[in-house]
RODO-2510 file (C-alpha; in nm, 4 decimals, decimal comma):
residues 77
     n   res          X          Y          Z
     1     x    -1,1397    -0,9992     1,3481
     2     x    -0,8290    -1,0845     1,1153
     3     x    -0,5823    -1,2915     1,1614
     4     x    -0,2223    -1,0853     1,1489
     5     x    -0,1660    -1,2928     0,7797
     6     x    -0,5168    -1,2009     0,6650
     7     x    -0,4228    -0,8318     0,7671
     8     x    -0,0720    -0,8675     0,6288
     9     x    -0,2337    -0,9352     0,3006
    10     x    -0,4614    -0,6854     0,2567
    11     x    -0,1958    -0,4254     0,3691
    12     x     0,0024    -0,5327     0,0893
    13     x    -0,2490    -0,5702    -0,1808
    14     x    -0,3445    -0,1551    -0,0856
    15     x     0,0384    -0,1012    -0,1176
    16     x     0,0565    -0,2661    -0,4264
    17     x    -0,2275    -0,0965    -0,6095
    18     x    -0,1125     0,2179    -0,5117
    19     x     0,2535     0,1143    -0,6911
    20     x     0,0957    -0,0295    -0,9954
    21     x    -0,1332     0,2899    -1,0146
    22     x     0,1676     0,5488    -1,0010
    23     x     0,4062     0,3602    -1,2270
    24     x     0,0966     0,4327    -1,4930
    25     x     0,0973     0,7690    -1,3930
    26     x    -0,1587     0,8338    -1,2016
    27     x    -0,2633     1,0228    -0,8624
    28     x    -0,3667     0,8541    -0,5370
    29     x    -0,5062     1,0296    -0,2750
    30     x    -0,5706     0,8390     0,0817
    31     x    -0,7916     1,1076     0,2544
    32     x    -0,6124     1,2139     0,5733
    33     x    -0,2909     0,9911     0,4845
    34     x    -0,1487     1,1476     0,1954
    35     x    -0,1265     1,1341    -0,1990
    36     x     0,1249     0,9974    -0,4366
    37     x     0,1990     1,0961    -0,7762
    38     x     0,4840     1,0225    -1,0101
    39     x     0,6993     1,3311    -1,0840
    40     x     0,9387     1,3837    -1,4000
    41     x     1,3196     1,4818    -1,3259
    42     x     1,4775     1,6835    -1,6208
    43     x     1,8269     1,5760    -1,7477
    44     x     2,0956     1,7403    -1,5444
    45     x     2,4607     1,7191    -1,4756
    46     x     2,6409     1,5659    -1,1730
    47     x     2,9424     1,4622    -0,9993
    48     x     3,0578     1,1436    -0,9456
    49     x     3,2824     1,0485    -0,5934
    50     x     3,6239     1,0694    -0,8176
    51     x     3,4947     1,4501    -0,9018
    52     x     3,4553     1,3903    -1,2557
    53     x     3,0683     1,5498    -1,4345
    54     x     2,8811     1,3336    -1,5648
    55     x     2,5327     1,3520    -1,7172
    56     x     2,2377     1,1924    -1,5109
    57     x     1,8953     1,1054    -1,7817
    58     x     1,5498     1,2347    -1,7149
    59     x     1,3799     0,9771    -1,5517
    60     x     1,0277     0,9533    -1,3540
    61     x     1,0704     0,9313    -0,9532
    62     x     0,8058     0,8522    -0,7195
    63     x     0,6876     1,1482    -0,4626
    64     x     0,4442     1,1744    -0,2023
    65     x     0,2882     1,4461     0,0016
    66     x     0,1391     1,4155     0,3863
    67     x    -0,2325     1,4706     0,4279
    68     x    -0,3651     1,7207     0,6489
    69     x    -0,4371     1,4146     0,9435
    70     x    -0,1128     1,3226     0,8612
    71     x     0,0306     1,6263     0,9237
    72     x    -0,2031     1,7303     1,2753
    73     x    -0,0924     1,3975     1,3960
    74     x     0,2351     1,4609     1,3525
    75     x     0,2695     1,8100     1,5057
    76     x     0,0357     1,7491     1,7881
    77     x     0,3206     1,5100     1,9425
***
């Protein structure tokens, strides 16, 4: 019994928790959706379009993995 704004909202506010909670460093887990973690890239070298190597910083990327409902869902279609 929400209105599509209401639901809009709340959607968000989830989303956003989950972002602020990861960018400190933390692990969330949905239960049958998945979990989210930040992950740490090492320094490496690269390529850039013109060919020339260049050297890309360590940095911290966000990753997720699917949760087992996830997953069922998914291969059940």
């Amino acid at each position: 019994n929400l209105t599509k704004s209401a639901a809009g909202e709340a959607v968000n506010a989830i989303f956003d928790s989950i972002v602020t909670s990861v960018a400190k460093g933390n692990r969330v887990t949905v239960v049958g959706f998945g979990t989210f973690m930040p992950r740490k890239r090492k320094a490496r070298s690269g390529r850039n379009p013109n060919g020339k190597e260049i050297r890309i910083s360590a940095k911290t990327v966000p990753a997720c993995t699917a949760g087992q409902g996830f997953k069922e869902a998914v291969s059940d279609r």
